[in-house]
LODREN-784462 format. One record per residue (C-alpha): x, y, z; residue in one letter. Coordinates in Angstrom, 3 decimals. Layout:
<zamis>
> X | Y | Z | A
...
</zamis>
This chain:
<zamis>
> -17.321 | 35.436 | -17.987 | X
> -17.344 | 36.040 | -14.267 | X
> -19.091 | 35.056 | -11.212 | X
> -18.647 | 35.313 | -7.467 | X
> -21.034 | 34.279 | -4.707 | X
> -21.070 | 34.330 | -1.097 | X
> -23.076 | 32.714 | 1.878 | X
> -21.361 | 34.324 | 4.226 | X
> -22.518 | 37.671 | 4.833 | X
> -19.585 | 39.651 | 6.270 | X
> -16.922 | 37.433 | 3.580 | X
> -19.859 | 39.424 | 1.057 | X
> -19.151 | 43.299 | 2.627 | X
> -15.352 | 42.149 | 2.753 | X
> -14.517 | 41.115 | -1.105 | X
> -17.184 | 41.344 | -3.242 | X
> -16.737 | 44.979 | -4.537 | X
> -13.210 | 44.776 | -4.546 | X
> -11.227 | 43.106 | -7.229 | X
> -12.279 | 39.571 | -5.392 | X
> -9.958 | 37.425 | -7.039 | X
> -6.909 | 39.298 | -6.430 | X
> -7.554 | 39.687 | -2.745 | X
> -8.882 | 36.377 | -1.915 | X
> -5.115 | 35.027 | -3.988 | X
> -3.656 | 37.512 | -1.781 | X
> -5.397 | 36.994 | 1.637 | X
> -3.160 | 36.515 | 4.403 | X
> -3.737 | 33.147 | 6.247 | X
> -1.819 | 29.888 | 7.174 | X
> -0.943 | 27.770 | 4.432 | X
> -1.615 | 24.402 | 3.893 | X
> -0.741 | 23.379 | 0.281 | X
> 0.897 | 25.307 | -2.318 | X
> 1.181 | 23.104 | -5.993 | X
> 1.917 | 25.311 | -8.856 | X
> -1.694 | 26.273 | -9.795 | X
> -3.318 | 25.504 | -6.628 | X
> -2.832 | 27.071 | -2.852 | X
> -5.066 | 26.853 | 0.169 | X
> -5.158 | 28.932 | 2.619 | X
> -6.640 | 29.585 | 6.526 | X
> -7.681 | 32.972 | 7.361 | X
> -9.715 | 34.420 | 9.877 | X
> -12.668 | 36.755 | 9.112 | X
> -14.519 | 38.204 | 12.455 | X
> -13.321 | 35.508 | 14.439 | X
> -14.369 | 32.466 | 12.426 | X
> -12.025 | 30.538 | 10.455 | X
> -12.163 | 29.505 | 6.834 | X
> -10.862 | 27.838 | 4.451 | X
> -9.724 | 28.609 | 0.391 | X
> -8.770 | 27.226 | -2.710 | X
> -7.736 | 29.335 | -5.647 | X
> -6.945 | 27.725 | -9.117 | X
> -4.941 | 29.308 | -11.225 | X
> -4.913 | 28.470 | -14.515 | X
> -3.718 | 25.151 | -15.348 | X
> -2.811 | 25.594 | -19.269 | X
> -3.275 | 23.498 | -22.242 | X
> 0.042 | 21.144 | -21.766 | X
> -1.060 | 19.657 | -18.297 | X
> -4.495 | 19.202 | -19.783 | X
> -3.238 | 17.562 | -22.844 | X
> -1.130 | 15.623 | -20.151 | X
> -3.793 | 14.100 | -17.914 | X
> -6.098 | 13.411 | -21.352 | X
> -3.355 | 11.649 | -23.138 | X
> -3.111 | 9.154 | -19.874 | X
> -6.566 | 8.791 | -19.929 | X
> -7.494 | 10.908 | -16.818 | X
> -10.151 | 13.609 | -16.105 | X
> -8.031 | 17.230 | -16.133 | X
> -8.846 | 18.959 | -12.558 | X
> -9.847 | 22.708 | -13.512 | X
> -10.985 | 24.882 | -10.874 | X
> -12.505 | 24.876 | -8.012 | X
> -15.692 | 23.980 | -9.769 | X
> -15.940 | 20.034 | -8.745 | X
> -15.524 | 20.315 | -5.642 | X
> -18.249 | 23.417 | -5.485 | X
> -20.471 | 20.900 | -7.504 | X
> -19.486 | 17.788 | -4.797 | X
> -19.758 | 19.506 | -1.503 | X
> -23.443 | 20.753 | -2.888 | X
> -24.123 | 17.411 | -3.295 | X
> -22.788 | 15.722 | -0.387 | X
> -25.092 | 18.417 | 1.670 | X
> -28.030 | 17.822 | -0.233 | X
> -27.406 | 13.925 | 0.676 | X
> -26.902 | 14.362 | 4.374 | X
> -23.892 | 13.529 | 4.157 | X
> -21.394 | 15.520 | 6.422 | X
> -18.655 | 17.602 | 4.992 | X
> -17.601 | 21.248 | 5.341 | X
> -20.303 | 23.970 | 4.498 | X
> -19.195 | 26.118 | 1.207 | X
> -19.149 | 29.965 | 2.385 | X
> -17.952 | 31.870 | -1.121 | X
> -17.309 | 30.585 | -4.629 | X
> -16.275 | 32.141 | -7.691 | X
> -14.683 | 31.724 | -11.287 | X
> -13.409 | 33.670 | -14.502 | X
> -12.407 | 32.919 | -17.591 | X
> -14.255 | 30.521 | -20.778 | X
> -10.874 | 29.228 | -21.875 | X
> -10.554 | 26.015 | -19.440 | X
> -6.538 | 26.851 | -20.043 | X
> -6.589 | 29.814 | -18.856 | X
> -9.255 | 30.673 | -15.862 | X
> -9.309 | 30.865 | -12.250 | X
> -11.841 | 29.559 | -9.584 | X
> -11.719 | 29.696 | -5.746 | X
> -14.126 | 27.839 | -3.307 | X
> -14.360 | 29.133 | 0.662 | X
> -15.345 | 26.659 | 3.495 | X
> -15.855 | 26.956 | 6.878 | X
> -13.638 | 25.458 | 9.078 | X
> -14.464 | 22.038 | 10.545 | X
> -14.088 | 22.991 | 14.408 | X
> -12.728 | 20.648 | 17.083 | X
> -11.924 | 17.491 | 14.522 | X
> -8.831 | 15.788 | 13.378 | X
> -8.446 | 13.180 | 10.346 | X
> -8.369 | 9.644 | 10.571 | X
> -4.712 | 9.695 | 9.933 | X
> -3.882 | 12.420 | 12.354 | X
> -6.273 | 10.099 | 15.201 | X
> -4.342 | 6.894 | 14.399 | X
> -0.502 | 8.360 | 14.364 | X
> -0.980 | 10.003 | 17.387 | X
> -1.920 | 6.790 | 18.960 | X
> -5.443 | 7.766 | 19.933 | X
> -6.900 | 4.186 | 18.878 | X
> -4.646 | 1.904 | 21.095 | X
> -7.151 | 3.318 | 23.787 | X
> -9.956 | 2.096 | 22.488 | X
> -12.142 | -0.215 | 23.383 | X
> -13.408 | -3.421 | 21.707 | X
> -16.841 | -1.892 | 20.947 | X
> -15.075 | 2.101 | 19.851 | X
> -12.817 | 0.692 | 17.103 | X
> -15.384 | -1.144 | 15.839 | X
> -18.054 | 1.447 | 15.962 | X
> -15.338 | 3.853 | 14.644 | X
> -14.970 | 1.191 | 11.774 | X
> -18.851 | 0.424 | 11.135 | X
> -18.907 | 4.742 | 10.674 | X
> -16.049 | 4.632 | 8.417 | X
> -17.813 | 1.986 | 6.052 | X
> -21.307 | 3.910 | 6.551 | X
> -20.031 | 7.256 | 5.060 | X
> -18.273 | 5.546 | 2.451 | X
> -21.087 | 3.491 | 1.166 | X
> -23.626 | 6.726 | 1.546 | X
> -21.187 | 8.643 | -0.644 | X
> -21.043 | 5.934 | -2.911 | X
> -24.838 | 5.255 | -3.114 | X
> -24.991 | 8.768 | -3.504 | X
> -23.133 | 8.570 | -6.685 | X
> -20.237 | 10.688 | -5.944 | X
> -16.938 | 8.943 | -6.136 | X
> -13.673 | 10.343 | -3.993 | X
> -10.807 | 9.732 | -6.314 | X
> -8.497 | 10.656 | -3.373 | X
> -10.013 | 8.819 | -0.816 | X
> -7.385 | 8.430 | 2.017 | X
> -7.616 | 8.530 | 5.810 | X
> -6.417 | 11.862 | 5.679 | X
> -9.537 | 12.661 | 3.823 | X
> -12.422 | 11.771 | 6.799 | X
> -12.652 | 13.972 | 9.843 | X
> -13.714 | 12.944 | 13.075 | X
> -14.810 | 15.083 | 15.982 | X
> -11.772 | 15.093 | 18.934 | X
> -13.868 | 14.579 | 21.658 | X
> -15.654 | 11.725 | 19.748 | X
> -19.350 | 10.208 | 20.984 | X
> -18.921 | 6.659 | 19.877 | X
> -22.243 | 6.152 | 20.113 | X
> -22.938 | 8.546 | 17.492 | X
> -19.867 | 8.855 | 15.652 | X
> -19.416 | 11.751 | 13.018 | X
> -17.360 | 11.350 | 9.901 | X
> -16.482 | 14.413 | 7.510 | X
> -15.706 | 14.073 | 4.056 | X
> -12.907 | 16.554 | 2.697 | X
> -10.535 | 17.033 | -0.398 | X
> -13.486 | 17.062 | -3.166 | X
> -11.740 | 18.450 | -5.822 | X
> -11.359 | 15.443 | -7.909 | X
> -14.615 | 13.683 | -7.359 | X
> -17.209 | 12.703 | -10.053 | X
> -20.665 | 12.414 | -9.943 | X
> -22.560 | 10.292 | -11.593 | X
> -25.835 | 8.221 | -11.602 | X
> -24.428 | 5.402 | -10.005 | X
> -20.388 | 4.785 | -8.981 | X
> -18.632 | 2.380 | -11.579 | X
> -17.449 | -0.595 | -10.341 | X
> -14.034 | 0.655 | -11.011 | X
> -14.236 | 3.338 | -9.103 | X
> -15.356 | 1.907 | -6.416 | X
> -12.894 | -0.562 | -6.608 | X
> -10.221 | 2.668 | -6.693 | X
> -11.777 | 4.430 | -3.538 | X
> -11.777 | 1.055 | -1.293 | X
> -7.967 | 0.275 | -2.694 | X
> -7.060 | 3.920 | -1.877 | X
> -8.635 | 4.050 | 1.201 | X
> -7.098 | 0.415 | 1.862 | X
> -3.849 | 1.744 | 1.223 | X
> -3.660 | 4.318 | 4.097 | X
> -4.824 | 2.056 | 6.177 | X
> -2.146 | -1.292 | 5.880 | X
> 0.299 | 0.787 | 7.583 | X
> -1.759 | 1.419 | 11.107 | X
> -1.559 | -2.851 | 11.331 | X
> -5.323 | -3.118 | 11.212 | X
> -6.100 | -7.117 | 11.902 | X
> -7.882 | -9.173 | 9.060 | X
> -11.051 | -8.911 | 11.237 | X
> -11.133 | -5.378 | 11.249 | X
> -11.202 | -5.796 | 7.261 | X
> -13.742 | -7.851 | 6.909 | X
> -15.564 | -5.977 | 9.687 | X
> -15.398 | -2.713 | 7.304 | X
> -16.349 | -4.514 | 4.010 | X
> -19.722 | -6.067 | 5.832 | X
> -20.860 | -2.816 | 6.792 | X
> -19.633 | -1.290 | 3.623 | X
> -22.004 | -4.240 | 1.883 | X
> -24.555 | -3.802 | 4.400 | X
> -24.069 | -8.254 | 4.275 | X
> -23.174 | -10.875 | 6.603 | X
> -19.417 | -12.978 | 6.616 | X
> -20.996 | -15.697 | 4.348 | X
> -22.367 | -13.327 | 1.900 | X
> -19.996 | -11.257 | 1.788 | X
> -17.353 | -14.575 | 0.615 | X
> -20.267 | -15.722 | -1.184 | X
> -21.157 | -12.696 | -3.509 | X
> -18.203 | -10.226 | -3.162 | X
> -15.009 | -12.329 | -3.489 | X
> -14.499 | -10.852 | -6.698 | X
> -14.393 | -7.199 | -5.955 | X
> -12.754 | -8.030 | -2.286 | X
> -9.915 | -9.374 | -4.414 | X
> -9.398 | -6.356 | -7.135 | X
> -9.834 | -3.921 | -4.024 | X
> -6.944 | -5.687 | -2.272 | X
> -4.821 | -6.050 | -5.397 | X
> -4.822 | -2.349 | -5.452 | X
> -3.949 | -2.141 | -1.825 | X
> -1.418 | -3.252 | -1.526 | X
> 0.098 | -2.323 | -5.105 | X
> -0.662 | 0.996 | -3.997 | X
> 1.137 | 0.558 | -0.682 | X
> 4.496 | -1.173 | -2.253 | X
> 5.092 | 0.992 | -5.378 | X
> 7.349 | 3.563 | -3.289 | X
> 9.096 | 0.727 | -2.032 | X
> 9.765 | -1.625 | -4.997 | X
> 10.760 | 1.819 | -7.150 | X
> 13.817 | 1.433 | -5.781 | X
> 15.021 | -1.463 | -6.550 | X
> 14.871 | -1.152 | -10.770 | X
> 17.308 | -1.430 | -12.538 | X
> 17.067 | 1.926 | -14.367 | X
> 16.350 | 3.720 | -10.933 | X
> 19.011 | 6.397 | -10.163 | X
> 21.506 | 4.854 | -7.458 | X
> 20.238 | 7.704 | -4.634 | X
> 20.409 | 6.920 | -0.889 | X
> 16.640 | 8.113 | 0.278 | X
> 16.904 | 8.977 | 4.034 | X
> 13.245 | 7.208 | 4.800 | X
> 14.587 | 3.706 | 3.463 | X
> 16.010 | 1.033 | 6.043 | X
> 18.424 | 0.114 | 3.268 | X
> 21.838 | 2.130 | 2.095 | X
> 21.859 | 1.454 | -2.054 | X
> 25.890 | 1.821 | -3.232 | X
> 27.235 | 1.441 | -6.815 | X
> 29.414 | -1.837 | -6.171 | X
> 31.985 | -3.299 | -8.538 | X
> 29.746 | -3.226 | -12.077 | X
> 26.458 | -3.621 | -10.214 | X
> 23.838 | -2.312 | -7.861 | X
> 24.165 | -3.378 | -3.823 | X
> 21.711 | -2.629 | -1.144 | X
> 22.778 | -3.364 | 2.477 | X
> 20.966 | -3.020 | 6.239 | X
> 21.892 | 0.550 | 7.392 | X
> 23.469 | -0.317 | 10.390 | X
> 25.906 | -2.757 | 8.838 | X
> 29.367 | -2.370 | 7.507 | X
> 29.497 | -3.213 | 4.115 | X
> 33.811 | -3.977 | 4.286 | X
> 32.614 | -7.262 | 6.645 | X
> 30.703 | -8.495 | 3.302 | X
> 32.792 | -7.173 | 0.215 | X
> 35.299 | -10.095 | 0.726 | X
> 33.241 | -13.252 | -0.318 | X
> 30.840 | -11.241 | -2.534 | X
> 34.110 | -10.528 | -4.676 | X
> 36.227 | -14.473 | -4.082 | X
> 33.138 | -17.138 | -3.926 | X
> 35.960 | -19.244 | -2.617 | X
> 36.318 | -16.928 | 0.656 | X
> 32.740 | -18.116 | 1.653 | X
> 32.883 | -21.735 | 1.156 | X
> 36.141 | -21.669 | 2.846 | X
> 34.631 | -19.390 | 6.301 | X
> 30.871 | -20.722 | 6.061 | X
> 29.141 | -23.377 | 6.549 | X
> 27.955 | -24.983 | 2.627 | X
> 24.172 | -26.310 | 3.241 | X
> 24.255 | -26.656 | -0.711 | X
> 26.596 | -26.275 | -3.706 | X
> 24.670 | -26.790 | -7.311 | X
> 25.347 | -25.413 | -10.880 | X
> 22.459 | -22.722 | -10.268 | X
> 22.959 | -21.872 | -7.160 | X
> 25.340 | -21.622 | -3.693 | X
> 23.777 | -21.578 | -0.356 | X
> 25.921 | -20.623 | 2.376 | X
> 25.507 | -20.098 | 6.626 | X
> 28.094 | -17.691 | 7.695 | X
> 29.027 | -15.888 | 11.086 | X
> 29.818 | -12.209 | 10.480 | X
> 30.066 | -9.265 | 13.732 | X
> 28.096 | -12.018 | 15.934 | X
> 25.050 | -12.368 | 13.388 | X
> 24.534 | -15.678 | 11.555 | X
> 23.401 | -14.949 | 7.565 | X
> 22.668 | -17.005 | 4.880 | X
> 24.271 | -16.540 | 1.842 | X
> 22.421 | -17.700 | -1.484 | X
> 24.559 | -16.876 | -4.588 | X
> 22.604 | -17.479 | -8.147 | X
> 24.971 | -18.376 | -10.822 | X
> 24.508 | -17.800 | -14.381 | X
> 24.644 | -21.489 | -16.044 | X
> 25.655 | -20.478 | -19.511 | X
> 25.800 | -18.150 | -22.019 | X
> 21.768 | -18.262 | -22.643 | X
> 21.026 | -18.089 | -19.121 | X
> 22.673 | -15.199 | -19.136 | X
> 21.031 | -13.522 | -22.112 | X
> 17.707 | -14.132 | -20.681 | X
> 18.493 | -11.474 | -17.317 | X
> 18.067 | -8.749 | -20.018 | X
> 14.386 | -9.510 | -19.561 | X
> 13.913 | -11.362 | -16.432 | X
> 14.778 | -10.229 | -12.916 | X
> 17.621 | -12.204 | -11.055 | X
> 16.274 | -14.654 | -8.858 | X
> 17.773 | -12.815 | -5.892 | X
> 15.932 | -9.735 | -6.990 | X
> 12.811 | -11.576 | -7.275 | X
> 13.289 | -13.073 | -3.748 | X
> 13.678 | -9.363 | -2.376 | X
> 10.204 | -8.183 | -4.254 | X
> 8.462 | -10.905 | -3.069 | X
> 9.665 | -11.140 | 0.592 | X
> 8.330 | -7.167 | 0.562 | X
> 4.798 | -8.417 | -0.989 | X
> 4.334 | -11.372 | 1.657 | X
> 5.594 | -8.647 | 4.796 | X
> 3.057 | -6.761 | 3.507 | X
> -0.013 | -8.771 | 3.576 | X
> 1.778 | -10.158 | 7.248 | X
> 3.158 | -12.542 | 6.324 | X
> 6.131 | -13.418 | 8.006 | X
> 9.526 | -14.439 | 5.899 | X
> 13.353 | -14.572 | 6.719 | X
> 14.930 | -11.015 | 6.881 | X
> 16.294 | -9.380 | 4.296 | X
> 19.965 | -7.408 | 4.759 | X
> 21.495 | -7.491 | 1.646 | X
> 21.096 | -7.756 | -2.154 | X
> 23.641 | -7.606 | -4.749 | X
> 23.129 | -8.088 | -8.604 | X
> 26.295 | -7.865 | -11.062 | X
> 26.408 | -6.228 | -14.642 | X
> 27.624 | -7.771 | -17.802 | X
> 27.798 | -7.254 | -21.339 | X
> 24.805 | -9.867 | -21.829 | X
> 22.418 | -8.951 | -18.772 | X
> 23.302 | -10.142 | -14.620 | X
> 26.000 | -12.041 | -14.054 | X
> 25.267 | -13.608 | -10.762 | X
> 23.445 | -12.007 | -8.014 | X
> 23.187 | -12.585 | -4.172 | X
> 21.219 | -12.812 | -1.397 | X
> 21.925 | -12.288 | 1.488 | X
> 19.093 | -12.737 | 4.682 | X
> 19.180 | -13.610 | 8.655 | X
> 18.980 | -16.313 | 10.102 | X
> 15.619 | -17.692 | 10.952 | X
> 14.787 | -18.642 | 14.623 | X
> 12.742 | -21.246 | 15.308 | X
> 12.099 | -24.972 | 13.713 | X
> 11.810 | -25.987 | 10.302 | X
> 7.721 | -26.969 | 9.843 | X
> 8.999 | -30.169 | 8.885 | X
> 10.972 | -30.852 | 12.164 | X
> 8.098 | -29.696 | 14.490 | X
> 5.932 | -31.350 | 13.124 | X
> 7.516 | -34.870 | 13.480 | X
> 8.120 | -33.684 | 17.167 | X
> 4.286 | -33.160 | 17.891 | X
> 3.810 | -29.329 | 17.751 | X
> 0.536 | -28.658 | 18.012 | X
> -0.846 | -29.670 | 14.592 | X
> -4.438 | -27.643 | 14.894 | X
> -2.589 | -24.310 | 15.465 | X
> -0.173 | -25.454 | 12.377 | X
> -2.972 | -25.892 | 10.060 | X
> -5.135 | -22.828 | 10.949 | X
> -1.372 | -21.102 | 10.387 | X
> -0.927 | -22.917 | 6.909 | X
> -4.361 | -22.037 | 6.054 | X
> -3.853 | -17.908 | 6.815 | X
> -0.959 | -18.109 | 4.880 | X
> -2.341 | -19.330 | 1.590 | X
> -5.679 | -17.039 | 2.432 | X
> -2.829 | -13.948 | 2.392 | X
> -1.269 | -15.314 | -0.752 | X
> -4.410 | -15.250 | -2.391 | X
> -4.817 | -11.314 | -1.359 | X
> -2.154 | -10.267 | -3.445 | X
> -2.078 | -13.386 | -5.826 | X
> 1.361 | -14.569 | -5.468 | X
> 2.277 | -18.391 | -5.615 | X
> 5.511 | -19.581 | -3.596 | X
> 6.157 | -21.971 | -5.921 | X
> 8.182 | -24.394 | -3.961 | X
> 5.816 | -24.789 | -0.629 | X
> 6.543 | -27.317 | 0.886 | X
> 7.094 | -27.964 | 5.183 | X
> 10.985 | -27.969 | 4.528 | X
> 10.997 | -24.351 | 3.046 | X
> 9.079 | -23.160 | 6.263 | X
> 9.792 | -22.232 | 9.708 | X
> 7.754 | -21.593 | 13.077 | X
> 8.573 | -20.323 | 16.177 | X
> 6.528 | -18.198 | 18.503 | X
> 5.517 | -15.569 | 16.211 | X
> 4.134 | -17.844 | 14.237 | X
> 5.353 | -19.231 | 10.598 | X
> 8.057 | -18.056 | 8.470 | X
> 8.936 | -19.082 | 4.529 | X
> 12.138 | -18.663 | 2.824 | X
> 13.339 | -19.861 | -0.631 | X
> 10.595 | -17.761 | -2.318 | X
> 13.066 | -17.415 | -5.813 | X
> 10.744 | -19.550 | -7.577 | X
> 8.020 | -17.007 | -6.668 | X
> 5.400 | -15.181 | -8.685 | X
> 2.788 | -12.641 | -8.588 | X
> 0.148 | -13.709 | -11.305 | X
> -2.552 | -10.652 | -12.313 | X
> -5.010 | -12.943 | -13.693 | X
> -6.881 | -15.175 | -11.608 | X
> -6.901 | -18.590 | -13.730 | X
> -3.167 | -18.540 | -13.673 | X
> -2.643 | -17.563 | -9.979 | X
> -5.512 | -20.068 | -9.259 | X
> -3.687 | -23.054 | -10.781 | X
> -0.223 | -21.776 | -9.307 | X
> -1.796 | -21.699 | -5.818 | X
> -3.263 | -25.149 | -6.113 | X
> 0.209 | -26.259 | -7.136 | X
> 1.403 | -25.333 | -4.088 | X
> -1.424 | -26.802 | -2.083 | X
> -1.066 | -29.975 | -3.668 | X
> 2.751 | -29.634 | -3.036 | X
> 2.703 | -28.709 | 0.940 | X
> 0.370 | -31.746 | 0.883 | X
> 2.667 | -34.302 | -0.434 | X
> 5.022 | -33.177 | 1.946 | X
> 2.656 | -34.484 | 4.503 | X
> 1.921 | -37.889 | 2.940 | X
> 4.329 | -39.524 | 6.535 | X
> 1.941 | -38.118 | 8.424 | X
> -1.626 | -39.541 | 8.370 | X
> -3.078 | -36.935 | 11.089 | X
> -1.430 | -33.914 | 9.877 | X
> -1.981 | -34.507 | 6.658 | X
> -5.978 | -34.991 | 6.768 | X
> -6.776 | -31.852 | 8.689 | X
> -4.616 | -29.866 | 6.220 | X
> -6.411 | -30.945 | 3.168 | X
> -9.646 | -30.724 | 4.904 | X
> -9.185 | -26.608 | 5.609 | X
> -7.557 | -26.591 | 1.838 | X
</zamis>
């Protein structure tokens, strides 16, 4: 079976009585991606420029593959033909289709190509916000530019087409943009689905994906819940009041999204390679696995990280227990802290074969709380030994925090309203990504003028289901609270915003 169409009439005259799909897989043009079925291509035809995919056949292993992890198989260009005819026929703006074509019965074995025009004079989302372009924005352009974003989104999904790749990189604005009448482009439609009406799921997936390129360009909490109350077409107190639920599952998958690259590294059965991109050097260190700062030299820490003695002796002990060795230190001008965990006994150490170190679970969840912004002491060095029966011991190793302990200030009269609306946003972030500290209380923060910092987050845990993080979080509440009991004031606004 074969068939070929064309809107365009000169790409018509130019392929269609030749041997189409060889020449259009052959057309010389700029190329964008190249996978190992898939390629597209920019070429020029009488001085317009297009734009085509060609699918090669995909075979009966990857779609095996993608059905045996539960996932749709992409074959051909045939979605996307069948999503960009329906965005169109919705109003919805994305690129017009000028040629499509496939071959072949067996979905193993045929080919497909789609041809678009290009979109002239735009740029993605992406490439607007690396270059920079929205730090010149005014109040009332990012948040028209956000207010568009939501719109297309929610038209697509009312529409019901879901993205299934649906990045910044994915929506095109116009360069020379009329804020006043902002136009968004939808691209990349090869994996969408149509449907009656979008699952919940997959709505869920689009907003988390589309979350996900976002965390890194800094966007403010406002700027989130601006989006999600013109996604919902609802004001703030609805949108607490009758989305919470979703607002939750689309954050969860956020910000998983987001750290997954970044956490990979630090199993235990990852490969010890040194990636360029990370901040951190990762070295194969006595019987265990060491990651240290870049621009430090690991020789100034080997000493005490070998002879526990060595550290008491130079540092400073602030505590000295069966489980666990906390140590301030001076090393090249830079005051650390040193926590060493200690294996207690024999059982202790049997149970590391199935539980992460405590160090290592300080360094996840320091990267989960940055994330969300959430500020926490600095992280420079980890270190976890092997043994025969799981991790020996493990260490820690962060900077030193500036500021005042939360307990300090406040006995010195810092300015209690802006500590509670600070306490507040920081259990309002744990709940984002439903991790407990599980030892909050004022001692184990700091503030200074960024605002607050925690520390001594070993006892911390990221809960998926909502009873258990709910009752972990109150735990905390109720513990920060007790802390307070001295004092009256501080104490009675705080449990009035908790």
């Amino acid at each position: 079976m074969k068939e070929v169409t064309f809107l365009d009439n000169y790409l018509n005259q130019l392929f269609y009585k030749k041997d189409t799909f060889n020449e259009l897989q052959n057309v010389e043009g700029k190329v964008f991606r190249e996978y190992e079925n898939r390629i597209t291509k920019q070429f020029e035809a009488q001085n317009k420029k297009y734009f085509i995919k060609f699918h090669g056949p995909v075979g009966w292993r990857e779609i095996f593959k993608n059905l045996f992890q539960i996932k749709t198989p992409v074959i051909g260009a045939q979605r996307e033909y069948e999503a960009l005819n329906h965005l169109s026929k919705n109003n919805i703006n994305c690129p017009q289709i000028k040629g499509f074509g496939k071959k072949g019965i067996n979905p193993a074995n045929s080919s497909s190509f789609i041809i678009t025009e290009e979109l002239y004079g735009t740029l993605s989302l992406e490439e607007f916000f690396l270059k920079n372009l929205h730090k010149n924005l005014s109040f009332n352009q990012k948040c028209n530019l956000i207010k568009a974003s939501a719109s297309i989104i929610r038209k697509m999904h009312s529409s019901g087409l879901n993205h299934r790749d649906l990045y910044l990189c994915h929506l095109h604005v116009k360069e020379d943009i009329d804020f006043n009448n902002i136009k968004i482009y939808l691209i990349d439609l090869h994996r969408a689905q149509i449907r009656s009406s979008v699952p919940l799921r997959w709505t869920i997936k689009d907003l988390g994906g589309f979350f996900h390129s976002a965390i890194q360009f800094n966007f403010t909490e406002r700027d989130f819940y601006r989006f999600l109350m013109s996604y919902f077409d609802c004001s703030l107190g609805d949108l607490f009041g009758r989305h919470q639920h979703i607002i939750g599952k689309i954050l969860d998958r956020a910000f998983s999204m987001y750290l997954k690259p970044n956490l990979k590294k630090f199993s235990r059965n990852d490969s010890l390679i040194d990636s360029k991109e990370s901040e951190f050097d990762i070295h194969s260190f006595n019987s265990g696995k060491l990651f240290i700062e870049k621009n430090l030299d690991l020789n100034q820490f080997t000493p005490f990280l070998n002879d526990e003695s060595i550290l008491i002796s130079e540092g400073e002990v602030i505590k000295n227990e069966k489980g666990h060795l906390i140590v301030k230190i001076k090393i090249m001008d830079r005051y650390f802290f040193v926590k060493k965990y200690r294996i207690k006994n024999i059982f202790h150490g049997i149970s590391r074969l199935i539980k992460k170190t405590r160090a290592l679970n300080s360094w996840l969840m320091i990267y989960w709380l940055n994330a969300v912004g959430i500020r926490t002491a600095k992280p420079i060095l980890l270190y976890e030994e092997n043994g025969v029966l799981g991790a020996r011991s493990s260490f820690l190793i962060t900077e030193e925090i500036e500021g005042k302990r939360l307990d300090e200030a406040i006995d010195q009269n810092t300015n209690l309203d802006l500590v509670v609306a600070r306490i507040e946003s920081f259990f309002k972030r744990m709940n984002w990504i439903k991790v407990s500290h599980g030892d909050a209380k004022t001692s184990n923060f700091f503030i200074n003028q960024k605002g607050l910092v925690t520390f001594d987050l070993d006892s911390s845990r990221r809960r998926k289901l909502n009873f258990f993080h709910n009752k972990a979080i109150s735990k905390d509440k109720n513990r920060i609270l007790k802390s307070l009991e001295k004092n009256d004031q501080a104490y009675l606004k705080l449990a009035r915003r908790l």
